[in-house]
C-alpha positions in Angstrom: 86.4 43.9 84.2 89.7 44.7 82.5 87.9 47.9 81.2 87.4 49.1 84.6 91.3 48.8 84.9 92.5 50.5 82.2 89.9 53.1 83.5 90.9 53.1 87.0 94.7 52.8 85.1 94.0 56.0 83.5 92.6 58.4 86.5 95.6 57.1 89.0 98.7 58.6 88.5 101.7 56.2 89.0 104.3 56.4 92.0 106.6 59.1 91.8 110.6 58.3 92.4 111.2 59.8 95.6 114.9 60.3 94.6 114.5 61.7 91.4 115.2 65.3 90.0 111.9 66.5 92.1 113.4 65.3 95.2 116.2 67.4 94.0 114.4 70.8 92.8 112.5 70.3 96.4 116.3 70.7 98.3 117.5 73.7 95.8 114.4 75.5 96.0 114.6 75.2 99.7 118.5 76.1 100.4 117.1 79.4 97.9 114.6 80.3 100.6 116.8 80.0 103.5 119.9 82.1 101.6 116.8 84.4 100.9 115.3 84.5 104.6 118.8 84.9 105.8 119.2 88.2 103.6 116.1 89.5 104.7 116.9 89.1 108.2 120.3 90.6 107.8 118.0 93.9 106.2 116.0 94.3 109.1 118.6 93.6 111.7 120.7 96.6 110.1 118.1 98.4 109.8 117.3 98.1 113.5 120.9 99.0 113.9 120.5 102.7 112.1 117.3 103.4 113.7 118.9 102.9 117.4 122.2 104.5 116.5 119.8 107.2 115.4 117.9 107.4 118.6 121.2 107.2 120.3 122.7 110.3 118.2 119.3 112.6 119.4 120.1 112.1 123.0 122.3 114.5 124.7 125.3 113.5 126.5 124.6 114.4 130.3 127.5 114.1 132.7 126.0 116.3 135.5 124.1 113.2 136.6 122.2 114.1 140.0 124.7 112.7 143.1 123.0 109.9 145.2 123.2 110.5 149.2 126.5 109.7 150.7 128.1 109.7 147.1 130.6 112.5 145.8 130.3 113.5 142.3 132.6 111.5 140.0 136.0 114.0 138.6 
């Protein structure tokens, strides 16, 4: 019987301490990935940001804008 223990022993692993340095490495490895997934979101906002200033840029500015009925033309 005690064989079957120390074999049962042996494939078990024993309880980890939940508040010891791998509780730790967990939290700084995840406040890494959320300073990370805030820099890439910061990227793709600005780049958002060029591509409609871009856009914006390409348009012509039109101030001969057709007059609506019973409204005089603005100037």
């Amino acid at each position: 019987m005690k064989e079957k223990e120390e074999q049962a022993a042996a494939l078990i692993p024993p309880p980890t301490n939940d508040n010891g340095p791998d509780q730790m490495a967990g939290e700084e490895a995840e406040r890494h990935l959320d300073t990370i997934a805030r820099a890439i979101g910061r990227h793709i906002a600005r780049e958002h940001i060029r591509a409609w200033e871009r856009v914006r840029r390409k348009r012509a500015a039109n101030d001969n804008r057709p007059e609506k009925e019973g409204r005089e033309p603005d100037g």
